[in-house]
FIVODREN-860607 format. One record per residue: y negated, x, z of N, C-alpha, C in turn; residue number from 0. Coordinates in steps of 0.05 Angstrom, whole numbers, plus 5000, padded with zeros to 4 digits. Example, Ala and Ser with C-alpha at 12.3 -4.5 7.8 and 13.67 -1.06 7.14 Angstrom:
BEGIN
[minu [5114 5264 5156] [5090 5246 5156] [5066 5264 5156] 0]
[minu [5045 5257 5142] [5021 5273 5143] [4999 5258 5157] 1]
***
This chain:
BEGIN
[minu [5024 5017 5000] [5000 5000 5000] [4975 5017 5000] 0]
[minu [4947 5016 4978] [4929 5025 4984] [4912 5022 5010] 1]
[minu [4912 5043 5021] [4896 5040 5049] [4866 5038 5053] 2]
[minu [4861 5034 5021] [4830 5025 5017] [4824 4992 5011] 3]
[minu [4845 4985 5016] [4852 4955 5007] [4857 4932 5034] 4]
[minu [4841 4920 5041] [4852 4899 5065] [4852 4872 5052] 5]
[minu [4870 4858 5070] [4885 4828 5055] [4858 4806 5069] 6]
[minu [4844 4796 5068] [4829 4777 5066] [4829 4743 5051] 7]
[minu [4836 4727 5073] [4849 4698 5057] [4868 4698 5029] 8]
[minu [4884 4721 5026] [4906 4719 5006] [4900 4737 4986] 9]
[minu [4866 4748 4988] [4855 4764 4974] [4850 4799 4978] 10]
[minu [4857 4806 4956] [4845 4847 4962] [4813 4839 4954] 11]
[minu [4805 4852 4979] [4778 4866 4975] [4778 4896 4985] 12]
[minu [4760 4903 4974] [4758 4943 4981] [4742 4942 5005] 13]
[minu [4759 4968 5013] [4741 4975 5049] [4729 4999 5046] 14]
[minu [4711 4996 5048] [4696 5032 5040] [4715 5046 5054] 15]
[minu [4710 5082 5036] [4716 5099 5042] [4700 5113 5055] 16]
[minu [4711 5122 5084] [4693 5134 5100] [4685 5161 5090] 17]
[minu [4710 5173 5084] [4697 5202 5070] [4671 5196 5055] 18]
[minu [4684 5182 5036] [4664 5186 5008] [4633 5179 5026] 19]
[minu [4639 5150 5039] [4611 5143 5058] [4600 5173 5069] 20]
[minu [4609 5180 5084] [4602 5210 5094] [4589 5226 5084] 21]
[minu [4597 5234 5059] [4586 5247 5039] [4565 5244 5035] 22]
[minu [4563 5212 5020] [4539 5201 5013] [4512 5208 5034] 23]
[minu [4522 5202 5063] [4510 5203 5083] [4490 5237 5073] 24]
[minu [4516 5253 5080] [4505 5282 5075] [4489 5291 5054] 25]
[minu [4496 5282 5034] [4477 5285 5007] [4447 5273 5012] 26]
[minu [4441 5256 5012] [4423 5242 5018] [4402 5267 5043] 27]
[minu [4418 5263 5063] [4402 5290 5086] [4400 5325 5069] 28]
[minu [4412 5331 5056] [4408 5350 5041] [4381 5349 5016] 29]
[minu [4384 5325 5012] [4372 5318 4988] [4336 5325 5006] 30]
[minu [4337 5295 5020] [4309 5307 5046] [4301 5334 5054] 31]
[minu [4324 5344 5065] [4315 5371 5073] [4306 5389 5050] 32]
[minu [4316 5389 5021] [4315 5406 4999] [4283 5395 4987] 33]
[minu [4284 5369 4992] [4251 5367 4982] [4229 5367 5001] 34]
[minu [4233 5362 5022] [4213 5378 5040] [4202 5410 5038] 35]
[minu [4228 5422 5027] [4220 5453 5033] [4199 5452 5007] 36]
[minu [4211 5434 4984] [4198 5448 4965] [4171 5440 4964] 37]
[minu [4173 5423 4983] [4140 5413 4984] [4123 5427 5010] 38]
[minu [4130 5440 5022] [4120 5457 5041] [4115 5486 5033] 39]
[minu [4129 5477 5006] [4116 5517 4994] [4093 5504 4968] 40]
[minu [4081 5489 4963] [4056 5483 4958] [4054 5502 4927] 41]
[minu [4076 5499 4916] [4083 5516 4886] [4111 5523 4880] 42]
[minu [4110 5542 4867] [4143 5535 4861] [4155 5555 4878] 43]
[minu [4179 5552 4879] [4188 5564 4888] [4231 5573 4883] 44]
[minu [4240 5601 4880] [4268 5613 4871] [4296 5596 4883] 45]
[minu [4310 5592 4880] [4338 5578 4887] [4335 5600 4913] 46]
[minu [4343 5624 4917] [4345 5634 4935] [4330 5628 4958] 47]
[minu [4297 5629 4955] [4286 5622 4979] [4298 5595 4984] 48]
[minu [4295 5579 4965] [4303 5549 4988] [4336 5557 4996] 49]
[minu [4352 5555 4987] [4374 5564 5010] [4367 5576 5032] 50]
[minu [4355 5596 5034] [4346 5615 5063] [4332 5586 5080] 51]
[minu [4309 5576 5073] [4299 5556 5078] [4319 5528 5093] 52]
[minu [4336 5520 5073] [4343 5490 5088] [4372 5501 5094] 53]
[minu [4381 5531 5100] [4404 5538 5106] [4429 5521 5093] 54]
[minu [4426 5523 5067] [4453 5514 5048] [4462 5530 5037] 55]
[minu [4490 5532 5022] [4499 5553 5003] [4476 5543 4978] 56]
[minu [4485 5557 4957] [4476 5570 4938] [4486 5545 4916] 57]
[minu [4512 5537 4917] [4524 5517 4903] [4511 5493 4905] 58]
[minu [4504 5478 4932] [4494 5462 4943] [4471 5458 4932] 59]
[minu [4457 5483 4939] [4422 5477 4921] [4421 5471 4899] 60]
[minu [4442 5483 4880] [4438 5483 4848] [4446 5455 4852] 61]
[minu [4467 5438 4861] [4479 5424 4845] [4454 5399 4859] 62]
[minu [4449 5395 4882] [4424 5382 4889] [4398 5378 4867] 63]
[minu [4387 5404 4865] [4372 5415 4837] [4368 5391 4822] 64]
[minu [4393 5399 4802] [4400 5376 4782] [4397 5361 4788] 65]
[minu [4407 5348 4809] [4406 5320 4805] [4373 5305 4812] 66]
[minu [4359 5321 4828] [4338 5317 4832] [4312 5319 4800] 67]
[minu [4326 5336 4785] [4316 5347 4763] [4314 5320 4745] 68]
[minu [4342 5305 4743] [4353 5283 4723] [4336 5257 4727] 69]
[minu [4326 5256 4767] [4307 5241 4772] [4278 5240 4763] 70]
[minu [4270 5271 4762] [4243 5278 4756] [4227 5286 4781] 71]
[minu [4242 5290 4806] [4235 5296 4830] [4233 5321 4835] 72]
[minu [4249 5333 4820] [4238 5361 4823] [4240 5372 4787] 73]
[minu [4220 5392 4785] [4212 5412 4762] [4225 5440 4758] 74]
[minu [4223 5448 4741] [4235 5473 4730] [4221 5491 4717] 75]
[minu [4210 5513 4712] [4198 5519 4691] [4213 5547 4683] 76]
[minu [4211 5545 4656] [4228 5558 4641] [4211 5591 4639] 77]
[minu [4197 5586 4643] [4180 5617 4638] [4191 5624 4663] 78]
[minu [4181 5622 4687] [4183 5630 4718] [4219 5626 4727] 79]
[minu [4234 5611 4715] [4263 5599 4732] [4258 5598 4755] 80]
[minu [4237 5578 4771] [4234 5581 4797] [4229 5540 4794] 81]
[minu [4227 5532 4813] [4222 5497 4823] [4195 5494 4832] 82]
[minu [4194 5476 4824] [4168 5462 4842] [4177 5427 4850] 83]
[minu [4151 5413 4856] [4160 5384 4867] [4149 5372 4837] 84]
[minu [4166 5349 4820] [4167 5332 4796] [4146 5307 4803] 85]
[minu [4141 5305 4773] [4114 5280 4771] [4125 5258 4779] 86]
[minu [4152 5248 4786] [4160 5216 4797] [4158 5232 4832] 87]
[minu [4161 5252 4839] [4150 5250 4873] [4122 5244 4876] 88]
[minu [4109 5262 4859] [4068 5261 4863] [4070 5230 4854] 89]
[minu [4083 5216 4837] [4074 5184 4829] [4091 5170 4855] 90]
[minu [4110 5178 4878] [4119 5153 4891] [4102 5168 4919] 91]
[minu [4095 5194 4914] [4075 5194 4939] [4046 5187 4940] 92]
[minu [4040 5182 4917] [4014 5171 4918] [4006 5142 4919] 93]
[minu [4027 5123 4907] [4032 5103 4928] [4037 5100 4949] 94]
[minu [4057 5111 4973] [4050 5109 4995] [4024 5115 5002] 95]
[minu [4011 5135 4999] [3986 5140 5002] [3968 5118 5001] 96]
[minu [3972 5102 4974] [3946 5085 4977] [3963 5065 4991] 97]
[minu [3991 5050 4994] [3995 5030 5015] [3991 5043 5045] 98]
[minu [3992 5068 5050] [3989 5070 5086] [3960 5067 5100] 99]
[minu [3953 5054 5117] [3929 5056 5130] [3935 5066 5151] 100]
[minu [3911 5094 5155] [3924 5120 5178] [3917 5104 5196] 101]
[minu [3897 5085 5202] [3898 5073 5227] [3916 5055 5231] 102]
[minu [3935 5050 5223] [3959 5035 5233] [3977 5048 5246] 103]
[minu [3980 5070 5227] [4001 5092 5237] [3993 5111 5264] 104]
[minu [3972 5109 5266] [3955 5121 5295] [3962 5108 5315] 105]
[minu [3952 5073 5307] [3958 5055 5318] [3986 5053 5336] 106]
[minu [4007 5057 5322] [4037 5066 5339] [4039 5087 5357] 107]
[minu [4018 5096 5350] [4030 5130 5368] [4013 5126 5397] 108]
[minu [3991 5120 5385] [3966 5107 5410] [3977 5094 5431] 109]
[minu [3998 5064 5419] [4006 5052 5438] [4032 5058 5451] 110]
[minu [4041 5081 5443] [4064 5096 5460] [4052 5109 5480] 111]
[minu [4024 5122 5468] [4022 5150 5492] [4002 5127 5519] 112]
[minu [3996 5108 5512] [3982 5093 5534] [4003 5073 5542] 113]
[minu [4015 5056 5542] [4047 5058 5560] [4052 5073 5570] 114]
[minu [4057 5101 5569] [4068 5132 5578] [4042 5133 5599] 115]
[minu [4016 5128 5601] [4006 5145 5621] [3981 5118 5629] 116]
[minu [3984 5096 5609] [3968 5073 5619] [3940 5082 5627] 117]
[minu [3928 5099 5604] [3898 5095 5604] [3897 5096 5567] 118]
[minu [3870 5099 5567] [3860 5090 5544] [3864 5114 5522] 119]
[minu [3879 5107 5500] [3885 5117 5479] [3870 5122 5461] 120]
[minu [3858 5144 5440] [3841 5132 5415] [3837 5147 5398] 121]
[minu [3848 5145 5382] [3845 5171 5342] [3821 5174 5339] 122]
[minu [3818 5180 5329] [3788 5198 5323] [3792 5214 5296] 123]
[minu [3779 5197 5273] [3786 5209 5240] [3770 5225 5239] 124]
[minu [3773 5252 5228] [3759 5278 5221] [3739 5263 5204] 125]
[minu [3710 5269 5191] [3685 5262 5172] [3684 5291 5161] 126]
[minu [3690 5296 5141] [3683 5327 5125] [3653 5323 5111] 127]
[minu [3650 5302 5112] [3624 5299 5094] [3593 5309 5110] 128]
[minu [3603 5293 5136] [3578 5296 5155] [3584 5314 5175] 129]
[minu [3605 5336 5177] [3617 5343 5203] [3612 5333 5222] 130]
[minu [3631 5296 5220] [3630 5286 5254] [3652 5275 5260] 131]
[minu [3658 5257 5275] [3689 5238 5280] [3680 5210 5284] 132]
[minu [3696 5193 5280] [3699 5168 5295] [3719 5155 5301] 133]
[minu [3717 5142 5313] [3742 5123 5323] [3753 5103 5317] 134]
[minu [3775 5116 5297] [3793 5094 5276] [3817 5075 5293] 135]
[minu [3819 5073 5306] [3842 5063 5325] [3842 5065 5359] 136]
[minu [3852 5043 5377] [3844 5054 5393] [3871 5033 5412] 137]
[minu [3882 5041 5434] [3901 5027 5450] [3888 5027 5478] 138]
[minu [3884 5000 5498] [3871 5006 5516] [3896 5000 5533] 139]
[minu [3891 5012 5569] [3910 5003 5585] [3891 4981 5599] 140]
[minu [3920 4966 5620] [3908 4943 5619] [3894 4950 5658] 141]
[minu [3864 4960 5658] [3847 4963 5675] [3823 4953 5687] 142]
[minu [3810 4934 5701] [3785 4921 5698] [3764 4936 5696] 143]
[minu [3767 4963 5693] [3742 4980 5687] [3738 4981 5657] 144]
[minu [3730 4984 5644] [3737 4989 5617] [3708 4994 5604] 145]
[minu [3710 5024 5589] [3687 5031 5584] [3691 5023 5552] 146]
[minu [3667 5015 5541] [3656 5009 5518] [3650 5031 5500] 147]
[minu [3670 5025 5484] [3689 5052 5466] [3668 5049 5427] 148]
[minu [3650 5059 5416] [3640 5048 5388] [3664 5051 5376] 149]
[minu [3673 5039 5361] [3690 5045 5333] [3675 5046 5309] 150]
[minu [3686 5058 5293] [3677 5069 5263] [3648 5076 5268] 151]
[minu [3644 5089 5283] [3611 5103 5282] [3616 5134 5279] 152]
[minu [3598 5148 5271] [3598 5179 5270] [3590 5188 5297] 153]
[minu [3604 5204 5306] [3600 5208 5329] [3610 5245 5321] 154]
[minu [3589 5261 5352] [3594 5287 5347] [3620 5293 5353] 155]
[minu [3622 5328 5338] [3640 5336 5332] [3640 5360 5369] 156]
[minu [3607 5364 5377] [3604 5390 5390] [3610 5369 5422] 157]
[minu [3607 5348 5422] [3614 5343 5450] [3634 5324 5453] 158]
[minu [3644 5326 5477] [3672 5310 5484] [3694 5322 5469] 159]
[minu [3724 5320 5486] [3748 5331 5480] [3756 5321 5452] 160]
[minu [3755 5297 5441] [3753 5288 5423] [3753 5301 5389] 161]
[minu [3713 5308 5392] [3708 5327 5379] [3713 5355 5376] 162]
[minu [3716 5370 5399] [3718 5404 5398] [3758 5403 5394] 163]
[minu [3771 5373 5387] [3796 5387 5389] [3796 5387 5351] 164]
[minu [3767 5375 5345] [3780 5377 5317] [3754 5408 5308] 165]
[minu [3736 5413 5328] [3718 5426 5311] [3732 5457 5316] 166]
[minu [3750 5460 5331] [3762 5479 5333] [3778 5491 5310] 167]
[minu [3787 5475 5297] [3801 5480 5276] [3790 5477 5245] 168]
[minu [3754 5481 5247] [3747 5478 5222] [3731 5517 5220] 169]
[minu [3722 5526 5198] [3711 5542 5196] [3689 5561 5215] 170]
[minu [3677 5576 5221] [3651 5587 5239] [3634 5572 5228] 171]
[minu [3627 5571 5195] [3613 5567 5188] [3604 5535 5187] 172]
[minu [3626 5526 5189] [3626 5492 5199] [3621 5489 5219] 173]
[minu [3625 5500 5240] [3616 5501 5270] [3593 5511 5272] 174]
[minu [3580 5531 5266] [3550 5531 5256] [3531 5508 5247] 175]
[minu [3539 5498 5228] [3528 5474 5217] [3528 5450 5238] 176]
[minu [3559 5446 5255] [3555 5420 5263] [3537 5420 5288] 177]
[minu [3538 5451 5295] [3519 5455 5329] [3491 5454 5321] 178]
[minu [3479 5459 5306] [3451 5455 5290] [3447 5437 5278] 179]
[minu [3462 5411 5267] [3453 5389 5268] [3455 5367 5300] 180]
[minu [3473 5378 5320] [3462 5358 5333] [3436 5368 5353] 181]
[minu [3431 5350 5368] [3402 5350 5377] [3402 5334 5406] 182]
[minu [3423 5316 5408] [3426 5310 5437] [3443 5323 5456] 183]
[minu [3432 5324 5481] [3442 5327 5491] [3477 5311 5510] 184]
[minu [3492 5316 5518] [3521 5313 5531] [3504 5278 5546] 185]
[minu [3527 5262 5549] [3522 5237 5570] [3518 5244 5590] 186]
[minu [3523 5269 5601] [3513 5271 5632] [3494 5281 5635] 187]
[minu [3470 5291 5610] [3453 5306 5606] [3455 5340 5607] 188]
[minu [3486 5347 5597] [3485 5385 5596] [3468 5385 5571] 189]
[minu [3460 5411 5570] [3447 5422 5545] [3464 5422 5530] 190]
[minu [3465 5434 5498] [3475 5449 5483] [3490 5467 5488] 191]
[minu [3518 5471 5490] [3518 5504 5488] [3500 5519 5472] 192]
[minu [3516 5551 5484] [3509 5573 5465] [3530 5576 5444] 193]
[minu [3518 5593 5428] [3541 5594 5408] [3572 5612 5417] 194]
[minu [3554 5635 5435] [3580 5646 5437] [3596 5631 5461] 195]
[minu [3582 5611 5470] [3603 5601 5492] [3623 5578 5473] 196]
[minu [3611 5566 5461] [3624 5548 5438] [3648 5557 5434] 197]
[minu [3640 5576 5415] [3661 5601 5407] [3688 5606 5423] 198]
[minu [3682 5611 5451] [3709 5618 5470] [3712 5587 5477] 199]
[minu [3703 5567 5488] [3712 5536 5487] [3735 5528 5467] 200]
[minu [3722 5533 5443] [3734 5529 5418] [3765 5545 5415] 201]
[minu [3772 5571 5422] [3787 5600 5419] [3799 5577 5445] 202]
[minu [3802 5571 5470] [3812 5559 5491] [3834 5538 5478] 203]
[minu [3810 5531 5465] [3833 5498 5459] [3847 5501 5433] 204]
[minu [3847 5525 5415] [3871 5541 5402] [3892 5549 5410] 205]
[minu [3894 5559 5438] [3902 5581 5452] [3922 5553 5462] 206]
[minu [3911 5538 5475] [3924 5516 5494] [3931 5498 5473] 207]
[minu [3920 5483 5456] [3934 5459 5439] [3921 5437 5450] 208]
[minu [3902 5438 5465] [3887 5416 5470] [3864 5421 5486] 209]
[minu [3833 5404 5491] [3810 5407 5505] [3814 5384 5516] 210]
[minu [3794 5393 5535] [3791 5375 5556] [3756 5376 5561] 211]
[minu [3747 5348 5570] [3710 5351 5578] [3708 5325 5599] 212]
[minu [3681 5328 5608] [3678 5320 5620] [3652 5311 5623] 213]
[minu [3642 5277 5615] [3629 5261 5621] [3607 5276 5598] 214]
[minu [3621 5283 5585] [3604 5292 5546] [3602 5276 5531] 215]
[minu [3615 5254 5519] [3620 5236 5502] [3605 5204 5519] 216]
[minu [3623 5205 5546] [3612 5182 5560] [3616 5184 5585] 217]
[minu [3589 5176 5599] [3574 5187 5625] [3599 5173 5646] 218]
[minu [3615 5202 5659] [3635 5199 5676] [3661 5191 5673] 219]
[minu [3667 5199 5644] [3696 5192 5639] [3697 5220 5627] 220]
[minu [3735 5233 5631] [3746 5253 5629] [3767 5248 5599] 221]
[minu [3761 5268 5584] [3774 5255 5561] [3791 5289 5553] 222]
[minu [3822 5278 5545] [3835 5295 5547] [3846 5290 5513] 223]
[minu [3849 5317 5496] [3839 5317 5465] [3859 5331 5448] 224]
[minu [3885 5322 5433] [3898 5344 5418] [3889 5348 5387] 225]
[minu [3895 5364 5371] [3882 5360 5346] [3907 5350 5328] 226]
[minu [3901 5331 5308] [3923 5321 5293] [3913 5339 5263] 227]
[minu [3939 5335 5242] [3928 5347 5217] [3940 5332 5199] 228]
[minu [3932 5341 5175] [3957 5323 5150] [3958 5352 5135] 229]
[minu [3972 5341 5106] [3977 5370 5095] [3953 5377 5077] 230]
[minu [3925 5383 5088] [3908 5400 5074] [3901 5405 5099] 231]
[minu [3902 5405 5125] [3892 5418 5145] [3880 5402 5174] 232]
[minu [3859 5410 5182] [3856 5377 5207] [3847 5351 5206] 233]
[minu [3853 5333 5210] [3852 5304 5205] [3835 5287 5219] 234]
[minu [3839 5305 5253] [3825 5281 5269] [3837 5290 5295] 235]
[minu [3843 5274 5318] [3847 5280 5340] [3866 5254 5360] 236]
[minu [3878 5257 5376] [3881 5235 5397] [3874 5244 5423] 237]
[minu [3852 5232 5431] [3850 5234 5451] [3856 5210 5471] 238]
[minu [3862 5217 5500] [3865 5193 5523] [3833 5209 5540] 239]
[minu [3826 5179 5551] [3803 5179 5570] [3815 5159 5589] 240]
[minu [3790 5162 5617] [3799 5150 5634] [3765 5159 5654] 241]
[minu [3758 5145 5671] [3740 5150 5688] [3748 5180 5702] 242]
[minu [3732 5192 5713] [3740 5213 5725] [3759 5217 5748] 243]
[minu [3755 5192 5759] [3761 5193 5797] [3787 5183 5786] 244]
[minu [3798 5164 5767] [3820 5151 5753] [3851 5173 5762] 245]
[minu [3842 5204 5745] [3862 5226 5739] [3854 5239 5758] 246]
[minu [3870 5251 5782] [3880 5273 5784] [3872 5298 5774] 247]
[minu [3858 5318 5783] [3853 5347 5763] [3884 5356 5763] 248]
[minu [3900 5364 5781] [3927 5368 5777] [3944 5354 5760] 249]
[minu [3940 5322 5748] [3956 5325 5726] [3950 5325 5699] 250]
[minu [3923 5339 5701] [3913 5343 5670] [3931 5353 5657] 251]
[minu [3945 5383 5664] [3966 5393 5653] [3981 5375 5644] 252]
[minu [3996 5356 5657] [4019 5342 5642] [4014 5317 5632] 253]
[minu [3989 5303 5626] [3989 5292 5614] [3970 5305 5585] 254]
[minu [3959 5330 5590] [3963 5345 5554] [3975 5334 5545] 255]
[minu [3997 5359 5560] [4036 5359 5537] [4037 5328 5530] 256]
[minu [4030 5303 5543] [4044 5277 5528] [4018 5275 5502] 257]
[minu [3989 5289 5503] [3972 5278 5485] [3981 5303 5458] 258]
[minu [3995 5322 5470] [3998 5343 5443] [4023 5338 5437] 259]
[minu [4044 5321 5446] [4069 5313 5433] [4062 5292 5411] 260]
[minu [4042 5268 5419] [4027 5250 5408] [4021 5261 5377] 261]
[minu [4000 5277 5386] [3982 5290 5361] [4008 5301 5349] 262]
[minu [4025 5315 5358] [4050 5325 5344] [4064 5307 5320] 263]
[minu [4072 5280 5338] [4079 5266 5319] [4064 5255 5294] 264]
[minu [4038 5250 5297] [4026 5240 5291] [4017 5256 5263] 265]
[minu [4021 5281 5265] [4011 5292 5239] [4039 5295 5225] 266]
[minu [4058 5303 5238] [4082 5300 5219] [4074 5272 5209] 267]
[minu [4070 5249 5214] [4071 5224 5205] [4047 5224 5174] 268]
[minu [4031 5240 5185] [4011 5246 5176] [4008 5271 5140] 269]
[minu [4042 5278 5136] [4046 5303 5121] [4043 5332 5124] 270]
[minu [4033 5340 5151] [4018 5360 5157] [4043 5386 5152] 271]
[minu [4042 5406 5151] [4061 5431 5150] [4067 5435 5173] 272]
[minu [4098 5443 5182] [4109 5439 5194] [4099 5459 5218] 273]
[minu [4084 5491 5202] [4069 5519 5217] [4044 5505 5233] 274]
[minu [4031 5485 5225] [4007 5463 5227] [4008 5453 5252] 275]
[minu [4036 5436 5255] [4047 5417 5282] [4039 5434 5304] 276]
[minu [4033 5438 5335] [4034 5442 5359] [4055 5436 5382] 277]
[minu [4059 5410 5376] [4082 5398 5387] [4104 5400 5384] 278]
***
């Protein structure tokens, strides 16, 4: 009797094969891993390196290759014999692109990390135009204090955790620019930095993976800041706030790590390179 065959009301119907299922399973995760790499090398790139890369044999990649090739998912070029990523990936990723709204997708991560620590959640989209941020999304916990948060306004880049977790990761010369356009002073009335204090502020929250301020953005709330990215570089930020007296200085530390696991996910969600992530 075939053992791919079960008797059903007098009738053979087929029972999958688990192997073959298996397979399928594996192919498919090979397939992912083989086009991620090739899209994380941002050009083409030799059969050899991606083996080293998604740790496959040699057989595996080629015969992957092809078949990705027959789709149009991945390229070839005959001068170089090296891969790149094919015009049906740039055409099914650029639909996602225009169906995803990043504030939705923020939106999820927001309302994980405020469940997890039950204060106020909120993205903050990078502005390259004006070097500023605002606030595309936002999860509140459920508190009778509740400070009055603008959405979609430009808001600075030089004060609050917010801002310096994204101005950290743009140019000197962008940071130049954005400290000489603003002109107000912090909510609690600090001055301006200096530049060279900026500078080591900025080098801090590289060093760490996240800033932290205080009553900069809004008079007496502590806002704790990771930087998010996508794949051309920084994106924006998540930060959690909370009144001051709210947190604990002792568990600033650990509630970082939940806002830079956040930001972590959030840029993978986001396409960011994997050297990029923090988390």
């Amino acid at each position: 009797m075939d053992t791919n065959m079960i008797q059903t009301r007098g009738k053979k119907t087929s029972q999958p094969n688990l192997a073959e299922a298996a397979e399928g399973t594996g192919t498919v995760h090979r397939a992912v891993r083989l086009i991620a790499a090739l899209a994380a090398t941002r050009g083409e790139v030799g059969v050899g390196d991606l083996a080293g890369r998604v740790g496959l044999p040699l057989p595996t990649i080629h015969r992957l290759l092809h078949l990705l090739r027959k789709e149009g998912v991945v390229s070839w070029s005959e001068e170089t014999h090296r891969y790149a990523i094919g015009p049906e990936l740039y055409r099914i990723a650029a639909q996602v692109r225009d169906s995803v709204d990043i504030g939705d997708l923020a939106q999820r991560e927001l309302e994980i990390l405020c469940d997890q620590v039950h204060q106020t959640a909120l993205f903050g989209l990078y502005q390259p135009g004006t070097l500023s941020m605002s606030f595309a999304a936002k999860a509140e916990a459920d508190h009778p204090l509740q400070y009055r948060i603008q959405m979609h306004v430009p808001l600075s880049l030089v004060w609050g955790a917010s801002g310096k977790a994204i101005l950290a990761y743009l140019s000197e010369d962008q940071m130049d620019r954005a400290l000489a356009s603003e002109t107000a002073n912090s909510a609690s009335g600090a001055k301006l930095p200096e530049r060279e204090r900026l500078l080591q502020d900025l080098a801090r929250v590289r060093k760490t993976g996240f800033a932290v301020s205080e009553g900069e953005k809004l008079y007496g709330a502590r806002g704790i800041a990771a930087p998010v990215f996508n794949s051309s570089g920084i994106a924006g930020s998540i930060c959690l706030t909370s009144p001051q007296d709210r947190i604990a200085i002792d568990r600033i530390a650990e509630l970082a790590k939940m806002v830079v696991q956040a930001a972590a996910r959030l840029s993978r969600s986001f396409g960011a390179r994997m050297d990029n992530v923090l988390g």
